[in-house]
VOGU-3710 file (C-alpha; in Angstrom, 3 decimals, decimal comma):
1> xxxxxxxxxx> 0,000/0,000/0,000  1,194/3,394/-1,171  1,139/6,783/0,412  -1,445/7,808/-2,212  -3,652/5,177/-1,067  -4,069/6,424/2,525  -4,085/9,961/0,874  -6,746/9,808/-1,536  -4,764/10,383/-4,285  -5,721/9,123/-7,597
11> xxxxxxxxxx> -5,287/5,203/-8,700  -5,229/4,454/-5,214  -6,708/1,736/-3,028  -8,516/3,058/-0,006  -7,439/1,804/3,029  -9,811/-1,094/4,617  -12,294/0,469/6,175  -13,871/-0,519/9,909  -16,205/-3,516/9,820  -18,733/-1,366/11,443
21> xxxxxxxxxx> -17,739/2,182/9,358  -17,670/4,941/12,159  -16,326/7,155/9,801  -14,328/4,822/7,509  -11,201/6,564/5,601  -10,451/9,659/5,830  -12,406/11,943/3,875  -9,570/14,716/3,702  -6,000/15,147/4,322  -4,801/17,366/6,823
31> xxxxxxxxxx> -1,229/18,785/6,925  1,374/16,435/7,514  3,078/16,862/11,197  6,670/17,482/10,888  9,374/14,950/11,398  10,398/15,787/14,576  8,267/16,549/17,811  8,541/20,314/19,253  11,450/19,446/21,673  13,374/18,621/18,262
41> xxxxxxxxxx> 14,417/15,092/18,523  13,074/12,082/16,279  9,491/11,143/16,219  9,238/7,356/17,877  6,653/6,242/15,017  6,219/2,980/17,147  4,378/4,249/20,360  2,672/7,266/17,904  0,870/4,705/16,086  -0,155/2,283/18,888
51> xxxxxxxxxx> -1,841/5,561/20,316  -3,468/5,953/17,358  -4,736/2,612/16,682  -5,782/2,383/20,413  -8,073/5,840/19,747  -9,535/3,784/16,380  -10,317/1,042/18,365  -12,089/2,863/21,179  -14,536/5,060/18,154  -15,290/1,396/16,725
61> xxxxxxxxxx> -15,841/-0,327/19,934  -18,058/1,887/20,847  -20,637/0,944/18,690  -20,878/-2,478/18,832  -20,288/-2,783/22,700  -23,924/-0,787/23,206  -24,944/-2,927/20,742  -25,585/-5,939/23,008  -27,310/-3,788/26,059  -30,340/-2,462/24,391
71> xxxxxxxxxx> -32,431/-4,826/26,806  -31,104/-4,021/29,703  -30,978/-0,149/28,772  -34,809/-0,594/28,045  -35,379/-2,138/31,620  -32,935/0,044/33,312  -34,901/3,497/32,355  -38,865/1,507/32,070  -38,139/2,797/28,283  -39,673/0,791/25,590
81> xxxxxxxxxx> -37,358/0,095/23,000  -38,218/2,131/20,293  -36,783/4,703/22,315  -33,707/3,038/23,890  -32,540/2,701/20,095  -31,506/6,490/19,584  -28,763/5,670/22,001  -27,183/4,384/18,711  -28,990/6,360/16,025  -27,592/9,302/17,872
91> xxxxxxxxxx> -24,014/8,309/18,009  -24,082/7,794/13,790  -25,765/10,689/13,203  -23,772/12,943/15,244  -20,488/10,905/13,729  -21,937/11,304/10,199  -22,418/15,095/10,980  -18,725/15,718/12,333  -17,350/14,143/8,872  -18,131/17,306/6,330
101> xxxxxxxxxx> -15,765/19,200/9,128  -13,371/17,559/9,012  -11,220/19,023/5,869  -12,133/22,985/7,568  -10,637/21,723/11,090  -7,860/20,275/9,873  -6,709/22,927/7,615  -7,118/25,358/10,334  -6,256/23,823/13,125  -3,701/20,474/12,153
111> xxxxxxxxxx> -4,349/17,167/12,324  -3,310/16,209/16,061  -5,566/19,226/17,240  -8,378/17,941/15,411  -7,772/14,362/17,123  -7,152/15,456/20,737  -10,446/17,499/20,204  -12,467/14,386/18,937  -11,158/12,349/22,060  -11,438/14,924/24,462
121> xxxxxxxxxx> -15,685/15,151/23,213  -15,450/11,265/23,342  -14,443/11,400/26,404  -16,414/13,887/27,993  -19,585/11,796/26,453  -18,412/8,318/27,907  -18,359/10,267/31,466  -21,508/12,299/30,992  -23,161/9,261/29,901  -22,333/7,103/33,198
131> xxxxxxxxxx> -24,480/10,129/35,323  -27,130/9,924/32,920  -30,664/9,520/34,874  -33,136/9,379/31,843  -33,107/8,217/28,099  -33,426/11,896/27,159  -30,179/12,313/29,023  -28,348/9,228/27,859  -29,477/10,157/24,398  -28,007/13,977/24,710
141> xxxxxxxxxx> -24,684/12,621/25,655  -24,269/10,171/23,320  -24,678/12,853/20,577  -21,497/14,618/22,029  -19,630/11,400/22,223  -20,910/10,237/18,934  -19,547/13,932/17,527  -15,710/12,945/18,773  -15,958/9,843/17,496  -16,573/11,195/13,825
151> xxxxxxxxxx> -13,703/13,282/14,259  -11,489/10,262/15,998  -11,280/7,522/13,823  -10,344/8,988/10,382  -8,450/11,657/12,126  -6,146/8,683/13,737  -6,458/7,038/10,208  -4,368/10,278/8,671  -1,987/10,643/11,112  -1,174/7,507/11,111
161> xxxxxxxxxx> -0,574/7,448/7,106  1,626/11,021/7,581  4,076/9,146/10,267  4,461/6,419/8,499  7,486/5,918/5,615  7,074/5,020/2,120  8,804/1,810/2,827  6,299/0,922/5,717  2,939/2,744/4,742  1,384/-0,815/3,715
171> xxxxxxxxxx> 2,056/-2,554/7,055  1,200/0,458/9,151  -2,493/1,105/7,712  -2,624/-2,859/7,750  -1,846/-2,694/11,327  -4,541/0,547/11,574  -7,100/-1,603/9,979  -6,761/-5,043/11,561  -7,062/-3,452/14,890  -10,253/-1,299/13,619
181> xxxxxxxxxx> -11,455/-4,411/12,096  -11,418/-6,519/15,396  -13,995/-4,032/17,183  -16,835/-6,164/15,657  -15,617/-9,383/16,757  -14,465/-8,266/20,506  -17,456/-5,173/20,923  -20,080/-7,667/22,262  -17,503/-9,791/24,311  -16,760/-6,654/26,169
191> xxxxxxxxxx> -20,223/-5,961/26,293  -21,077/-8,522/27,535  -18,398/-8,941/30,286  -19,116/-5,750/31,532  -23,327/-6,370/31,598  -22,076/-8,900/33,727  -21,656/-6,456/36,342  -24,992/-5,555/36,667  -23,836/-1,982/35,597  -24,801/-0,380/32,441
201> xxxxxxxxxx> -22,787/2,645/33,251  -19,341/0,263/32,754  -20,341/0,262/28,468  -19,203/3,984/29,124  -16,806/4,469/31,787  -14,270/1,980/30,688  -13,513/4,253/27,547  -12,432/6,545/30,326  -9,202/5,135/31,453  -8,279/4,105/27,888
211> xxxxxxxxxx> -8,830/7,143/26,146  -6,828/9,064/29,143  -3,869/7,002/28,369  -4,390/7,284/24,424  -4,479/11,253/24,656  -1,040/11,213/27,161  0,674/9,175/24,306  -0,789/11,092/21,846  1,005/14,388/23,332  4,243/12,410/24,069
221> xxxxxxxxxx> 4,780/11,077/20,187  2,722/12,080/18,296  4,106/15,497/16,938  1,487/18,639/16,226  2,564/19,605/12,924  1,666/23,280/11,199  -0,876/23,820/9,007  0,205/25,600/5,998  -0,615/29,388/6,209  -0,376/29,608/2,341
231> xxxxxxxxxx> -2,472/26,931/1,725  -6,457/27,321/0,628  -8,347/26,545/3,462  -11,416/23,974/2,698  -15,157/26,145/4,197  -17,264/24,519/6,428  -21,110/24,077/4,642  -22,759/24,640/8,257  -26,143/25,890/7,153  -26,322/22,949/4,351
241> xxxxxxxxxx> -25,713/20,396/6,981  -28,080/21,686/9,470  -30,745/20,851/6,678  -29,334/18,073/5,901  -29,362/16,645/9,542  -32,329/17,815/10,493  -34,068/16,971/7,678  -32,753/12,937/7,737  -33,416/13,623/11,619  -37,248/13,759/10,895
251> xxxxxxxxxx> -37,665/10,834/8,579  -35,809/8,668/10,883  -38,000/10,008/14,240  -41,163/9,421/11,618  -39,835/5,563/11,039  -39,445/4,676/14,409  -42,520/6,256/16,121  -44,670/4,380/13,612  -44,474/1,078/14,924  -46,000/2,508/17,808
261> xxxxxxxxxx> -49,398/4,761/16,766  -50,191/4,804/13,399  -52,562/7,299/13,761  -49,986/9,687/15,938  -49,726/13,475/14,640  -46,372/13,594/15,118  -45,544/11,244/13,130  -46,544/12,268/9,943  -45,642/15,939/10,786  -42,057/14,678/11,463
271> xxxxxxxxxx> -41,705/13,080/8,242  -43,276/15,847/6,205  -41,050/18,279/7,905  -37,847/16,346/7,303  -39,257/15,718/3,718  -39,177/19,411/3,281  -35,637/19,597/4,674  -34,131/17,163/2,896  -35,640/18,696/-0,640  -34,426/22,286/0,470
281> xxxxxxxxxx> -30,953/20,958/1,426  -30,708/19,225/-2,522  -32,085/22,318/-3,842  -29,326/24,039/-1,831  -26,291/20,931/-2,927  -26,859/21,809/-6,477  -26,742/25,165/-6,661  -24,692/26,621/-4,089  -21,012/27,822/-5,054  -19,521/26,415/-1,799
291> xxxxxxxxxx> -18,613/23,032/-1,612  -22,186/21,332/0,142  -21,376/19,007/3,162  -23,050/16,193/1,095  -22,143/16,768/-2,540  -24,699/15,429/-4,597  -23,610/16,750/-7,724  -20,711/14,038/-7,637  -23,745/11,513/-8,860  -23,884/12,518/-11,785
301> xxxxxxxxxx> -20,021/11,069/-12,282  -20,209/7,408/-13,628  -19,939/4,951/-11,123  -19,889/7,268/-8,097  -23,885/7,042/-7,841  -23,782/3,360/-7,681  -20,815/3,070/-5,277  -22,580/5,608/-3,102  -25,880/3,415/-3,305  -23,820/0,179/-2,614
311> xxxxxxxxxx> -22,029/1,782/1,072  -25,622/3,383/1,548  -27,396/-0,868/1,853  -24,046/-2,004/3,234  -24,752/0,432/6,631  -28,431/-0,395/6,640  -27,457/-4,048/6,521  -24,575/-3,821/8,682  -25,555/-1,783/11,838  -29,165/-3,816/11,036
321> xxxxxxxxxx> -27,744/-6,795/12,073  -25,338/-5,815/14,608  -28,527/-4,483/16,747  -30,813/-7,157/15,919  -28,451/-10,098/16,314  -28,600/-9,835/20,223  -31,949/-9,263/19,928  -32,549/-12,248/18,215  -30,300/-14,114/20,976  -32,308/-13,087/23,564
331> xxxxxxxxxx> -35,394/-13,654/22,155  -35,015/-17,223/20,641  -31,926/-18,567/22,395  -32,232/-17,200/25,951  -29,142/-15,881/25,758  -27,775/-13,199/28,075  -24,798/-10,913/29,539  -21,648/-12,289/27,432  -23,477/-15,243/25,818  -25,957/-12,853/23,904
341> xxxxxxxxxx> -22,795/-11,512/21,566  -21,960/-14,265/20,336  -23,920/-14,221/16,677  -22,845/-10,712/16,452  -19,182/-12,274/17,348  -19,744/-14,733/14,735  -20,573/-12,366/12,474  -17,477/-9,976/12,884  -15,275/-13,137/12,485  -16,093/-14,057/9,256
351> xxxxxxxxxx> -16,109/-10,144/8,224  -12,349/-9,332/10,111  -11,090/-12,147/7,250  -12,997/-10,948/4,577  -12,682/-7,385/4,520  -9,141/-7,303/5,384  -8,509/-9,173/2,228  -11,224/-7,588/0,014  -9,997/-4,652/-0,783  -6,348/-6,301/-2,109
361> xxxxxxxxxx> -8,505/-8,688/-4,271  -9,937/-5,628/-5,820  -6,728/-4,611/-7,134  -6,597/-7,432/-9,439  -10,303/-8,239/-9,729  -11,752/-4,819/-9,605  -15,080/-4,209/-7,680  -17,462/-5,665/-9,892  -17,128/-9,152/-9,485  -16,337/-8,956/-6,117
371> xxxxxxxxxx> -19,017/-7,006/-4,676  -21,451/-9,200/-7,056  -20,211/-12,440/-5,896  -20,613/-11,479/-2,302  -24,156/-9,843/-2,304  -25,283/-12,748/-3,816  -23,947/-15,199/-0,977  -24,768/-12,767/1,052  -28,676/-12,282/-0,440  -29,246/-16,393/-0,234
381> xxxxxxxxxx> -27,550/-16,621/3,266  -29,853/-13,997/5,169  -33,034/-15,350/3,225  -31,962/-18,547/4,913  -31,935/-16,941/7,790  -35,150/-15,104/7,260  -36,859/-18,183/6,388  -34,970/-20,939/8,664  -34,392/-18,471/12,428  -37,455/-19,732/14,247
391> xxxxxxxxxx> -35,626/-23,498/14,254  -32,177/-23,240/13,572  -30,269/-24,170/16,175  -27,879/-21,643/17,603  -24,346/-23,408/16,946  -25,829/-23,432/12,873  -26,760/-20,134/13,139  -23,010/-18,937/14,462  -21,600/-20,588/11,430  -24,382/-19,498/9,494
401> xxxxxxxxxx> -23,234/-15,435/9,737  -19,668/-16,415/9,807  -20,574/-17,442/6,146  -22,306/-14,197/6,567  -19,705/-12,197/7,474  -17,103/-13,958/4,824  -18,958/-13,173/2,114  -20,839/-9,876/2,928  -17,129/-8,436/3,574  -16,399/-8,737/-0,076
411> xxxxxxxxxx> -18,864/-5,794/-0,784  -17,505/-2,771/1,378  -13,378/-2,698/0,949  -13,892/-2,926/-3,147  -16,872/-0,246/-3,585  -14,299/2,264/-1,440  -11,523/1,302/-3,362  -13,699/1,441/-6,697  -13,839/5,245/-5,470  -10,336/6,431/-6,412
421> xxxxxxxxxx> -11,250/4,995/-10,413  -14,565/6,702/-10,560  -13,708/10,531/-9,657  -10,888/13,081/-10,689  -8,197/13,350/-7,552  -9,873/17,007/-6,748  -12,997/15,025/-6,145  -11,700/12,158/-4,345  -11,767/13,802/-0,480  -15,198/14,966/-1,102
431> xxxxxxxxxx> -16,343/11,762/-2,689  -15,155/9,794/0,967  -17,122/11,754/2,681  -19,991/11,361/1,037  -19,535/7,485/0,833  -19,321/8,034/4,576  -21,760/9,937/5,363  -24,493/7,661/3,301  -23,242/4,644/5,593  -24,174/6,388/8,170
441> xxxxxxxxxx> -27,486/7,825/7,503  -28,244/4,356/6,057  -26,700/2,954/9,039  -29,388/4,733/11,504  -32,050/3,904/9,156  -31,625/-0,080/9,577  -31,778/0,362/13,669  -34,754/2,251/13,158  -36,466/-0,851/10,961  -35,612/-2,929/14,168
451> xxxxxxxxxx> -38,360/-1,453/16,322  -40,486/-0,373/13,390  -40,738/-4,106/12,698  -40,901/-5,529/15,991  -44,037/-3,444/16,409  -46,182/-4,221/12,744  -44,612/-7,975/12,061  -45,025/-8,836/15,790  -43,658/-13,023/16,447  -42,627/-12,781/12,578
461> xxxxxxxxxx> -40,073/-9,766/12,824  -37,148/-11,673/12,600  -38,268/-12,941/9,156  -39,776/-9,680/7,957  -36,477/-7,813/9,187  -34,068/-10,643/7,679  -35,775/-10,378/4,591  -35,167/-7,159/4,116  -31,715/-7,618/4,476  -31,223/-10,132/2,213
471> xxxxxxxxxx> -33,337/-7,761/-0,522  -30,895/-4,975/0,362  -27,939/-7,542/-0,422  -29,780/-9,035/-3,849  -29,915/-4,781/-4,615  -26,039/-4,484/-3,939  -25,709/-7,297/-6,394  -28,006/-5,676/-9,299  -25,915/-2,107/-8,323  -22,211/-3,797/-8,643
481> xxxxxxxx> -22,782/-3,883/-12,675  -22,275/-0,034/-12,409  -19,231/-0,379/-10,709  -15,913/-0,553/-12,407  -14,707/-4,065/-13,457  -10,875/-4,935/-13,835  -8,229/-2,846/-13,288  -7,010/-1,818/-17,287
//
């Protein structure tokens, strides 16, 4: 792997991007910190990075560690769970909303600033979020910690690429994403180990500690760097992304609250209103002069609508399962504390060997094939599931979503790399970000479907909700003939 593939730069492969995308690669590249740190001797790249792959870790991990305490989150506050579930929608929307910011921070500010800043909001969400005495309150915080965490992980991501040599740039972002990649696989086994406790408030405090250490080595070896005063500085589309937000905001409130009254004025008002939004913020993407936090006029670029589509079902389907799967232990396995992460454990298995390998086979096989061949398994494999949960037995259903996981990992490494052939390198930072950004709209709109479907399909949600997930796969399939075949 080169420097221009942790860079953006054209021809490049993207880097492997988390199992569970908090942010995924970095959708711009801040100033490059110099060589030495400020007392003048040599940077020690060694301790830098395992800061920076221990910050990575703690954005990812956060995701899929909640992901296993809905229940008991939903018993702890007498909430149902329709509401409990915006302690993750929040944390992706707020991450998805800190991405667009990312190039204006770091141009003003420099890349470590921008990290410390992300951790220090993290943090200041994990602790808030141990005191919190209502699901309004646990909900508020996680927006704040959900806000670092967008700026954390690709922040860590481009540091890590700027320390690293030419000669070593391949095994230090392979390093970066192994250890990003893991979260999946060891999020609900922490979860669970800490449920054990019979404290909730543990998801959240143990990022304390870690994070406290991660931001002492970060100012010990990781050097600040400059940011060039001569250089143009990126703007910040704030009022476009307030639409934006706010519109996607109402939809998703709209989606949820209607498994519970149909006939509920709010819920039509809420998705009217973000309807409205959303159409003002598009009318506002293509024809403002600024760059727009979402560009949508990138679509029209061959390739780039369909690669955009393709991350978009791999969220839904992805954070869809990682909140239903201990849902699904619970309910039809009895599972509980540590033993009701184990699908979702099975799950990130098969995905930490596929998608650390996916986006290398792209390089000879290009994305088409790839991302066909694996919505297709993927498509046949959750219609099993959807037609087969009720009875399957729960060791076949751990090796079923390994197969899961093997195959469905072939779709998100190659449509990212598929990025660099599809768009001009001036394109190419804003074209991450909006990759990134529709993972993790879509990504909040497939834990919304959970409760919306637990509501109207009642004993049959797992099928209904299964099923739609393996029609999302069979649509990645139809959408991979629009992406770019073998390299020339």
């Amino acid at each position: 792997m080169s420097v221009k593939e942790a860079c953006g730069e054209p021809g490049a492969t993207a880097p492997v991007p988390a199992v569970v995308p908090a942010a995924g690669p970095t959708p711009t590249s801040p100033p490059s910190p110099d060589p030495a740190s400020a007392s003048g001797s040599p940077v020690r790249t060694g301790p830098a990075l395992v800061a920076l792959a221990g910050a990575a870790l703690l954005a990812v991990l956060d995701g899929t560690v909640v992901a296993v305490a809905l229940d008991p989150l939903a018993h702890a506050f007498s909430a149902p769970l329709t509401t409990v579930v915006w302690v993750t929608i929040a944390y992706l929307l707020a991450a998805a909303t800190a991405l667009p910011l990312l190039g204006w921070a770091s141009a003003r500010f420099g890349g470590r600033t921008v990290f410390l800043t992300g951790l220090g909001l993290f943090l200041l969400g994990s602790l808030l979020c141990t005191v919190a005495r209502s699901p309004g309150m646990l909900i508020g915080f996680r927006v704040l910690q959900g806000f670092g965490g967008g700026l954390l992980e690709p922040s860590a991501m481009t540091l890590s690429a700027a320390l690293a040599t030419r000669e070593s740039m391949g095994r230090v972002l392979g390093v970066m994403s192994t250890v990003v990649n893991v979260a999946p696989a060891a999020g609900p086994i922490l979860g669970g180990l800490l449920l054990e406790t019979g404290h909730w408030q543990w998801l959240f405090a143990v990022n304390i500690p870690l994070g406290l250490l991660v931001g002492a080595a970060t100012l010990a070896y990781v050097p600040a760097g400059r940011p060039d005063p001569a250089a143009a500085r990126p703007g910040a589309d704030l009022r476009g992304l307030a639409l934006l937000t706010a519109g996607y905001l109402g939809v998703l409130f709209a989606v949820n609250r209607a498994g519970e009254q149909s006939g509920d004025w709010p819920v039509p008002a809420a998705a009217a209103g973000g309807i409205v939004l959303l159409v003002a913020y598009v009318r506002r993407a293509f024809t403002t002069t600024a760059v727009p936090a979402l560009d949508l006029r990138l679509l029209r670029r061959p390739g780039f609508a369909a690669s955009v589509a393709v991350m978009g079902l791999v969220g839904l389907i992805m954070y869809g399962q990682t909140t239903a799967l201990p849902v699904v232990g619970l309910d039809q396995h009895g599972l509980h504390g540590f033993d009701q992460g184990l699908l979702v454990c099975a799950l990130g298995f098969g995905l930490l060997v596929s998608m650390t390998t996916g986006g290398r086979l792209s390089d000879r096989l290009g994305a088409r094939s790839l991302v066909r061949s694996g919505a297709v398994a993927s498509a046949v494999l959750l219609a099993t599931f959807a037609a087969s949960a009720e009875h399957l037995p729960l060791a076949a259903a751990c090796a079923l979503f390994v197969a899961v996981g093997l195959s469905f990992g072939l779709t998100a490494s190659p449509t990212v790399a598929s990025l660099y052939r599809t768009l001009p390198p001036a394109e190419q930072p804003q074209g991450t970000t909006s990759i990134f950004m529709a993972v993790q709209f879509a990504a909040s709109l497939g834990v919304a479907l959970l409760t919306l479907l637990q509501a109207r399909a009642g004993a049959d949600w797992v099928t209904a909700l299964f099923a739609l997930f393996a029609g999302a796969a069979a649509g990645i399939g139809l959408l991979a003939a629009r992406l770019p075949g073998r390299p020339g």
